[in-house]
C-alpha positions in Angstrom: 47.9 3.2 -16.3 47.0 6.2 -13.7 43.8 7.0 -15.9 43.1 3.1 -15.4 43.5 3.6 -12.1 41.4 6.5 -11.9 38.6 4.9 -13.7 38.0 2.1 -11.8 38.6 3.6 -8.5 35.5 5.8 -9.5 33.3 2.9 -10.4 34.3 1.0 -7.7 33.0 3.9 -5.6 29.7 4.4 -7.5 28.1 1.4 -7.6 26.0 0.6 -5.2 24.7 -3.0 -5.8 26.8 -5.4 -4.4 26.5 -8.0 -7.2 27.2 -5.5 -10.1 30.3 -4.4 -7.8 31.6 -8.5 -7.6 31.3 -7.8 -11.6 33.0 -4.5 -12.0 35.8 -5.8 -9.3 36.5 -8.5 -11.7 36.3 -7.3 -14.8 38.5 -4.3 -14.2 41.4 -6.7 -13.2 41.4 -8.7 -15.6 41.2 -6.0 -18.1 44.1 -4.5 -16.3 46.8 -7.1 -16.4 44.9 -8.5 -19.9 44.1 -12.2 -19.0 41.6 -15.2 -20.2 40.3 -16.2 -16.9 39.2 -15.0 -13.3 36.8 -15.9 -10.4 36.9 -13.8 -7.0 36.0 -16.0 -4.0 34.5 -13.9 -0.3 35.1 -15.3 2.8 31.8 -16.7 4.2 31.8 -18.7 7.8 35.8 -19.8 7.1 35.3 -21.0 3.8 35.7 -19.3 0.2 32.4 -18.9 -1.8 32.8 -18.6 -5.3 30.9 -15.5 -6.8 31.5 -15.1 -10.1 33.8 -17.0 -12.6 35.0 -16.1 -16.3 36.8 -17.5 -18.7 36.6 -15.4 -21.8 37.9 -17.9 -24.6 35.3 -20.3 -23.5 32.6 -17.7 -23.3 31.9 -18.9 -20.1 30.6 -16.3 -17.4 28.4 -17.5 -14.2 27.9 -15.0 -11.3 26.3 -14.3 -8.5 22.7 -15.8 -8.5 23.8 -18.5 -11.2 24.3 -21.4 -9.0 25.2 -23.7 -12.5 28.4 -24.5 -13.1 29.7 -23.0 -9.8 31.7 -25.3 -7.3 30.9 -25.6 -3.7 32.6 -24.0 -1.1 36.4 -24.0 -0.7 37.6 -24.2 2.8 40.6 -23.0 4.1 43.2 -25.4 3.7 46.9 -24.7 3.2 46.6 -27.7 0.2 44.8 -24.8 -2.0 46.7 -22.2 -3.3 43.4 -19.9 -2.6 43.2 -20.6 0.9 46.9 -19.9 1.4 46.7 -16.5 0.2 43.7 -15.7 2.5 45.3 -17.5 5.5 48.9 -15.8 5.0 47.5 -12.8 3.3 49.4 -12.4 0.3 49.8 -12.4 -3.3 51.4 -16.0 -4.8 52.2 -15.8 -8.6 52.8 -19.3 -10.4 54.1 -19.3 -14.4 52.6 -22.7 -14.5 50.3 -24.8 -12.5 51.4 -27.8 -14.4 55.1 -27.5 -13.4 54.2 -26.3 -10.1 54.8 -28.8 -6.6 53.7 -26.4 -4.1 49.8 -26.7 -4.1 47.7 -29.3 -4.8 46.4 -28.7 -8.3 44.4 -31.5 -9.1 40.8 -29.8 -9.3 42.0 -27.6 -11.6 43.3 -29.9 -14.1 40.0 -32.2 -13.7 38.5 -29.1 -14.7 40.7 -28.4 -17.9 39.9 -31.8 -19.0 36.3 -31.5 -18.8 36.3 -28.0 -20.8 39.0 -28.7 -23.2 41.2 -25.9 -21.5 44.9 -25.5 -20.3 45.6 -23.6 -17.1 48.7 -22.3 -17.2 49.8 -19.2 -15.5 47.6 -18.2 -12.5 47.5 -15.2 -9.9 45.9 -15.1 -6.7 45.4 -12.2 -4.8 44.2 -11.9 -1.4 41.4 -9.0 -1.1 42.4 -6.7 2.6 40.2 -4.4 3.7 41.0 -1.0 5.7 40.6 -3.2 9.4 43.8 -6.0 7.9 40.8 -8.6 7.4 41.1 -10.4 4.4 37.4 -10.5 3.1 38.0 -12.4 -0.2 40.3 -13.7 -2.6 40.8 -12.7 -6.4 42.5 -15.5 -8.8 43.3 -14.6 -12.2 44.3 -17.3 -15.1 46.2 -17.2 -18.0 47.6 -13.6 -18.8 47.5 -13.2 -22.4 49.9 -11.6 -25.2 49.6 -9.8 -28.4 48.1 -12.7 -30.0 46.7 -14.2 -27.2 48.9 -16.8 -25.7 49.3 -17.6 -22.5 52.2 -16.0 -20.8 53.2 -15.7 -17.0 51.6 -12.7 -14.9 54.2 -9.7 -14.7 55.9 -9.0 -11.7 55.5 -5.5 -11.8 51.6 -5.8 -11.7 51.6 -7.3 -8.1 51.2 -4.3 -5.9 49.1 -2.7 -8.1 47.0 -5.4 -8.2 47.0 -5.9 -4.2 46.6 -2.2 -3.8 43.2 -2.3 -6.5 42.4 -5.3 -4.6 42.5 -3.9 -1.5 40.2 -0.6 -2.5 37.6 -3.3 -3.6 37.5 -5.4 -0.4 37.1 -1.7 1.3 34.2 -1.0 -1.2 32.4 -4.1 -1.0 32.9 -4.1 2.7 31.0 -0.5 3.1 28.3 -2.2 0.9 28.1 -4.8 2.7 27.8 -2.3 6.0 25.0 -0.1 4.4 22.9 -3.4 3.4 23.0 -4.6 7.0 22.0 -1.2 8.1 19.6 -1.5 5.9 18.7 -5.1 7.0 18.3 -3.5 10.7 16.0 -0.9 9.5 13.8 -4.0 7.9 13.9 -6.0 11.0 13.0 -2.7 13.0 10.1 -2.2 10.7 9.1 -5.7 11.2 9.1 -5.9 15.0 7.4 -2.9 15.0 4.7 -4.0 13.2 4.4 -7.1 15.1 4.0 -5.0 18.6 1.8 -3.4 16.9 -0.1 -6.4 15.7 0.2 -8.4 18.9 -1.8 -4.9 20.6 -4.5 -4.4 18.0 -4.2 -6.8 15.0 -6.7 -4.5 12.6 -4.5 -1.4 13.1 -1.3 -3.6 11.9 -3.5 -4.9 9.0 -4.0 -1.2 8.1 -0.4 -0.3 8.3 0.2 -3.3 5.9 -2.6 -2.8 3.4 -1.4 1.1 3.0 2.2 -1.0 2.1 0.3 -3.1 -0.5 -1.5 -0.1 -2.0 1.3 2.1 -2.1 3.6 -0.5 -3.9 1.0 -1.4 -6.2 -0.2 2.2 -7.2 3.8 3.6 -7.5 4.4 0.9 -9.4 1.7 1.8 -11.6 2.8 5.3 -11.9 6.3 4.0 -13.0 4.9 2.8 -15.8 1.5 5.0 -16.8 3.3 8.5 -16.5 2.4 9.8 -13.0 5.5 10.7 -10.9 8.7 8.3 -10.4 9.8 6.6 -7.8 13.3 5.0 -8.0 13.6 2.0 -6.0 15.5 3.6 -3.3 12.5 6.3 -2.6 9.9 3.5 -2.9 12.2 1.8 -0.1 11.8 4.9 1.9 8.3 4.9 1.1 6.4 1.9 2.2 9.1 1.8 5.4 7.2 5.0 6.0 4.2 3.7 5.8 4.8 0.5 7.9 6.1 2.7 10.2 3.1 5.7 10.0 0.6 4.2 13.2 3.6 3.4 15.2 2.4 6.2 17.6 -0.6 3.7 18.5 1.6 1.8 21.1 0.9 4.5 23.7 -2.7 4.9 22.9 -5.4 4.0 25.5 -7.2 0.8 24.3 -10.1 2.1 25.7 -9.6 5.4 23.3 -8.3 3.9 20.3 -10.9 0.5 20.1 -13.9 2.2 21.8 -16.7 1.1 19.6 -19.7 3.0 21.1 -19.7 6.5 22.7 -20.6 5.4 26.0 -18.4 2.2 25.7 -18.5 -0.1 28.8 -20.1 3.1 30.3 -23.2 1.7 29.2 -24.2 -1.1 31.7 -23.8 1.8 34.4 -26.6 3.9 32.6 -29.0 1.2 31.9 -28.5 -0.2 35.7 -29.2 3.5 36.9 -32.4 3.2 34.9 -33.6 -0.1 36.4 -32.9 1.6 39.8 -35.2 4.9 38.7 -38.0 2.1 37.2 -37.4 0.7 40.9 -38.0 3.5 43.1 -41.0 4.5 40.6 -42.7 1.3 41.4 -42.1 1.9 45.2 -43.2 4.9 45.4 -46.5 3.9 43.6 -46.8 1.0 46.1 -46.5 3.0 48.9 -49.3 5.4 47.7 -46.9 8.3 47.1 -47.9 8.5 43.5 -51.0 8.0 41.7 -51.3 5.1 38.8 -50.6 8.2 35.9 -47.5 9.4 37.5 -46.5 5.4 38.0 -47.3 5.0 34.6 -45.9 8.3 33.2 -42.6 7.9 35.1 -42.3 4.3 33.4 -42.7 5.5 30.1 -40.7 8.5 30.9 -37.8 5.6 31.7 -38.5 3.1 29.6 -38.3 6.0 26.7 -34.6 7.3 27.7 -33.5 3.2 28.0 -34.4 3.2 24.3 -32.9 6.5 23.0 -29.7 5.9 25.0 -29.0 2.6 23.4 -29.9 4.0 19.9 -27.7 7.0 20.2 -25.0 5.0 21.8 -24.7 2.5 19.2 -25.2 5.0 16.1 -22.7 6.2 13.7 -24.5 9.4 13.3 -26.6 11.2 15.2 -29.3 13.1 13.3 -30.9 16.6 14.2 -34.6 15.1 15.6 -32.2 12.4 17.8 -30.0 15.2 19.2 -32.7 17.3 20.5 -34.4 14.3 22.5 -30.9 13.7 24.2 -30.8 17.2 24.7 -34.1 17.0 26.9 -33.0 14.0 28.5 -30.1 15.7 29.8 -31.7 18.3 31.4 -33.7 15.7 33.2 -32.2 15.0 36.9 -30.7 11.6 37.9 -30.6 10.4 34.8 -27.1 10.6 33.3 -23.9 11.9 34.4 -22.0 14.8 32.8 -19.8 12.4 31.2 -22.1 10.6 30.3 -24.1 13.9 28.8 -20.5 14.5 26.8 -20.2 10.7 25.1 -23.9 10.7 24.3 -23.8 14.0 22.1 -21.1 13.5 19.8 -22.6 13.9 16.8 -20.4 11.4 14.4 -17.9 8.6 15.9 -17.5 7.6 19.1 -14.8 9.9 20.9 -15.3 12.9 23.0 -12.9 15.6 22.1 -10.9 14.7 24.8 -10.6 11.1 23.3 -10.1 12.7 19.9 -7.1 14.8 21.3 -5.4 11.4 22.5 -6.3 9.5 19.8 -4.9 12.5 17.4 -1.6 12.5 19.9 -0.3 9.5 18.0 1.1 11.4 15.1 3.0 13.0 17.5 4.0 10.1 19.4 4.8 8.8 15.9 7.4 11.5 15.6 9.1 11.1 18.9 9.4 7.4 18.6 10.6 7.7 15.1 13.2 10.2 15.8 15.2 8.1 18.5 15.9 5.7 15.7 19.3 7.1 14.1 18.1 6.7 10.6 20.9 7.0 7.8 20.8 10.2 6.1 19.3 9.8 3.1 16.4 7.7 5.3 16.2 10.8 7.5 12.6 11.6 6.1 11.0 8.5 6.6 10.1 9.6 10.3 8.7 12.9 9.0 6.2 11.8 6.3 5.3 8.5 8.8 4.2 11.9 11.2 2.4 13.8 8.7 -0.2 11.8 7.3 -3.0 13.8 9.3 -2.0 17.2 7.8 -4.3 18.3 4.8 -3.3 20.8 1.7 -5.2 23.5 3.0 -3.5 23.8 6.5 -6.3 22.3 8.6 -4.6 18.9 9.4 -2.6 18.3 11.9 -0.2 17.9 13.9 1.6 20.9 12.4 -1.4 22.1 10.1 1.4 22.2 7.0 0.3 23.7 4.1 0.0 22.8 0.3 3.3 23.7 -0.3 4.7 22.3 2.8 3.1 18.6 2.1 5.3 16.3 -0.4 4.0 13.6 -2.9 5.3 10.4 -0.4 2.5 12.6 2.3 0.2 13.0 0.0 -0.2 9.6 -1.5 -0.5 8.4 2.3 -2.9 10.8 3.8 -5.4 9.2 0.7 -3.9 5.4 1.4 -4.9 6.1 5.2 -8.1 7.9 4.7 -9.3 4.9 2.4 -8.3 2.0 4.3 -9.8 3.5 7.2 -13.1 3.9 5.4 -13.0 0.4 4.0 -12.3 -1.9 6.4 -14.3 -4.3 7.3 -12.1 -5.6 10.3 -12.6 -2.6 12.9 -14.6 -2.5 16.1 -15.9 0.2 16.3 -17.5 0.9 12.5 -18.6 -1.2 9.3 -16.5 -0.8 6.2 -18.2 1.2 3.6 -18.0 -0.1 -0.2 -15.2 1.3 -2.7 -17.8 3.6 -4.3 -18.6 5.5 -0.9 -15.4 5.5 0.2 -14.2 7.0 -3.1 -17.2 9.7 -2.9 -16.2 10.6 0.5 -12.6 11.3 -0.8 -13.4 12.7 -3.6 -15.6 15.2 -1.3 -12.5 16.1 0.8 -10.8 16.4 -2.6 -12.8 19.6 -3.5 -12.5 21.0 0.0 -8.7 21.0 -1.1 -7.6 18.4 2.0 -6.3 15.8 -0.1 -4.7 16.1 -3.6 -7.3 15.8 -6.5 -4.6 14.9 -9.1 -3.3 12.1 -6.8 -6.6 10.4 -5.8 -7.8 10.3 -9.3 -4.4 8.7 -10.3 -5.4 6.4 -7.5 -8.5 5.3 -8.4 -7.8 5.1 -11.7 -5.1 2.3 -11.0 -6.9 0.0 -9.4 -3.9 -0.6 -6.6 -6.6 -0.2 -4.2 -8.3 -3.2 -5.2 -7.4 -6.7 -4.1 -9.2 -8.8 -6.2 -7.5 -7.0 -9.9 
């Protein structure tokens, strides 16, 4: 009996899943006392919901999930010999349900009728957690001899009974506490992602195509030999990934959607010019200058206009572009110094000051993340949502980690975000590039030893990437 004991106090304490718990709960009872028949009831909004029922002379077994052949709910009335036991938590032991006057036992003979059954000796025992709440309510039918008859339940089972009972209402209790933490964590993910969203819709689609990918590519990887991810470290996974641009909140739109260098910086240069073309033209009119200088000045104008809005709206600036900016810097009146520092960025749209505070987010990322009291084995889902920046060769950043500091959940992301952000077709400030660039772009930062080689090949080779497979 103690090694009984034992062993299903340690699977009660192992199981995680909820459902396979309601099953182990069960089946360890009635294995204990050696009865046909159970069905264990949790108490849901003041009723009793039926979670699993068993009788094994029928070969009859529906649980959780299997919504044929399972009553409605029972609510709590004295009349039912269920309800009793949860409303005056405790155990009530009858020989013979037929015989008994005490509770109303017509359902149950309705119910041996239709399945060719007889109910005889039944035991119900409340389920009392740690707090005194009963959560649920355990009924066991027909305890069974040597040869199988039905016999009444012994007395001196009861308090083991309520004392394994009441270990299992702790049990499912905690796992019912952990899902709802995790529930929180979900619904913290999701209104996340919806600030996020309601601030800059294309960086929210981002953070949920790198969630699509990643699924689709681990789950690939279960099953094609690259590394495994159990469903727990998946879990922690994509919430890492939802969770990776949360840092964005605090961003500047002006920084983080800025879709030319000079942005709305512009109007203010081309104005200016008008004003020079302006004063040229007045000065000619008042005889100050000659019809060449007029016409050089013009040109000279009309020239910069030109260049400005072609380097302004350019994704790269080439060599022969750069140096005609460079003369028209040195030229006086004509642009401001921050203006000079927008115009000759040579790829993208930021200035390194706008780079530094668009590249702050990681960091704001990790501060965000780290007031949210994750459970412990969640504790490094803020630190790979913050680390998707840092390359294997130590040039990344926040923290430029090394090789050896970066693990497979960073890895995989760093080449989820560096794709999506070369592919989509939804941002304002760039047009998305086709799979085959993109891939040749990463594949290029591959043999520079930023990203992981292995990983991205694994990647590509998948197909996870691509929405229309």
């Amino acid at each position: 009996m103690v090694d009984t004991l034992l062993n299903i106090g340690i699977a009660f304490s192992r199981e995680k899943n909820i459902d396979k718990l309601i099953e182990i709960v069960i089946d360890s009872m009635m294995g204990l006392v050696n009865c046909d028949g159970g069905t264990l009831y949790l108490l849901e909004n003041d009723e009793l919901h039926f979670k699993i029922m068993i009788t094994k002379s029928l070969g009859f077994r529906r649980s959780v999930g299997q919504s044929e052949g399972m009553p409605p709910p029972m609510p709590l009335s004295r009349e039912s010999m269920c309800a009793r036991a949860a409303l005056d938590k405790t155990l009530i032991n009858i020989d013979d349900v037929y015989e008994n006057k005490d509770f109303n036992f017509t359902g149950s003979k309705k119910v041996d009728e239709h399945m060719g059954y007889r109910t005889r000796s039944m035991l119900t025992v409340p389920m009392e957690d740690d707090h005194g709440d009963v959560i649920g309510v355990l009924q066991l039918i027909n305890a069974l001899d040597e040869g199988n008859n039905a016999i009444p339940f012994a007395h001196e089972y009861e308090k083991v009974l309520l004392s394994v009972a009441s270990q299992a209402a702790i049990c499912l209790t905690n796992r019912k506490y952990a899902t709802e933490v995790m529930n929180l964590l979900d619904s913290f993910v999701i209104a996340m992602s919806a600030a996020i969203d309601e601030r800059s819709p294309y960086n929210a689609n981002h953070s949920r195509n790198m969630a699509r990918y990643g699924k689709r590519f681990i789950e690939w990887m279960n099953t094609n030999g690259g590394e495994h991810f159990d469903p727990e470290r998946e879990r922690k996974f994509l919430m890492s990934l939802l969770l990776h641009d949360i840092g964005k909140l605090v961003v500047p739109r002006e920084v983080m959607d800025k879709e030319t260098r000079l942005g709305p910086k512009l109007g203010a240069v081309l104005d200016r010019f008008t004003v020079l073309g302006m004063q040229a033209e007045i000065d000619w009119l008042r005889n100050e200058i000659d019809d060449d200088v007029y016409a050089m000045k013009i040109k000279e104008i009309d020239e910069a206009r030109e260049l400005v809005k072609k380097a302004n709206a350019s994704g790269f600036i080439p060599d022969d572009t750069m140096e005609k900016l460079k003369t028209l810097c040195q030229k006086e009146g004509f642009l401001t110094p921050e203006e000079q520092r927008c115009l000759m960025v040579r790829r993208g749209t930021l200035t390194e000051e706008e780079r530094t505070v668009m590249e702050g987010h990681v960091e704001m990322t990790r501060r965000i993340l780290s007031e949210v009291r994750f459970p412990k084995n969640y504790r490094m889902v803020p630190v790979w949502a913050a680390a998707h920046h840092e390359f294997l060769n130590g040039k990344g950043y926040p923290n430029q980690l090394t090789a050896e500091q970066i693990p497979t959940e960073v890895r995989i992301a760093t080449i989820l975000d560096i794709y999506d952000a070369l592919t989509a077709h939804d941002r304002p400030y760039k047009r998305g590039l086709p799979d085959e660039k993109a891939f040749e772009i990463l594949g290029d930062m591959a043999a520079q030893e930023q990203i992981d080689a292995g990983l991205l090949a694994l990647f590509k080779e998948s197909g996870a990437w691509n929405d229309e497979v």
